[in-house]
N, C-alpha and C positions, 0 to 999 in steps of 0.2 A: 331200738327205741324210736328214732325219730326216723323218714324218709328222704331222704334229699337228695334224689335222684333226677329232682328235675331245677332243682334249687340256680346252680350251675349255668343250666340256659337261659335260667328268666335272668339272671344278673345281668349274663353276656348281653342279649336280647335287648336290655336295657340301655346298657350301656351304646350298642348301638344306632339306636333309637333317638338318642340323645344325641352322639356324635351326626346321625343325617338332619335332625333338625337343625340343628348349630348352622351345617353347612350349607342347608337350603336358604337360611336364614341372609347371611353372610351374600350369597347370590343372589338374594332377595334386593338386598340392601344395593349391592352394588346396579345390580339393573335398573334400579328407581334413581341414584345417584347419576348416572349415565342420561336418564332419558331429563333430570332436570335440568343437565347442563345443553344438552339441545334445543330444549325450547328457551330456555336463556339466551344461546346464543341467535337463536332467531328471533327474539324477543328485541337482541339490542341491532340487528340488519335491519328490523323494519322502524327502530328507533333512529336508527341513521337514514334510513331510506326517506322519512317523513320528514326529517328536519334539511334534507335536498343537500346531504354528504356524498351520496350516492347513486348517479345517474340507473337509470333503467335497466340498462343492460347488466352492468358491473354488480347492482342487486341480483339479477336473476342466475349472472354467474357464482355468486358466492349463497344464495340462495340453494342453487344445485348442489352444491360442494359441502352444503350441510347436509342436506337432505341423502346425496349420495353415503356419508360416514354414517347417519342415522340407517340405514338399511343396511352396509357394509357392517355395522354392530350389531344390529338385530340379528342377519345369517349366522353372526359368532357366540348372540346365546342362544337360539335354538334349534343349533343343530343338536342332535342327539349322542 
């Protein structure tokens, strides 16, 4: 009567489909969550740095040390 030969793979098909968006999503999410806490934390260095908590140097060293962990997490999402 009926065919459902191919019935089977569209479900699977489906169901997969669904599990890779979920997951993109999820890494999505978290990469955006990662990149807003970097620019916050630079946000409040240069908030110290203007109100003169932070001498020159001592900004440009913790300046680097952000910017270093912001590159050091970028090679970690995309590598392949």
């Amino acid at each position: 009567m009926h065919n459902y030969d191919l019935h089977g793979f569209g479900m699977g098909f489906g169901f997969w489909l669904i599990i890779l968006l979920v997951l993109f999503f999820i890494f999505y999410q978290l990469k955006e969550k990662n990149n807003k806490k970097r620019s916050s934390a630079k946000e409040i260095l240069d908030k110290r740095y203007a109100k003169g908590e932070l001498d020159t140097d001592e900004y440009h060293e913790r300046l680097n040390e952000i910017l270093s962990t912001q590159r050091s997490d970028d090679d970690l999402f995309s590598k392949d």
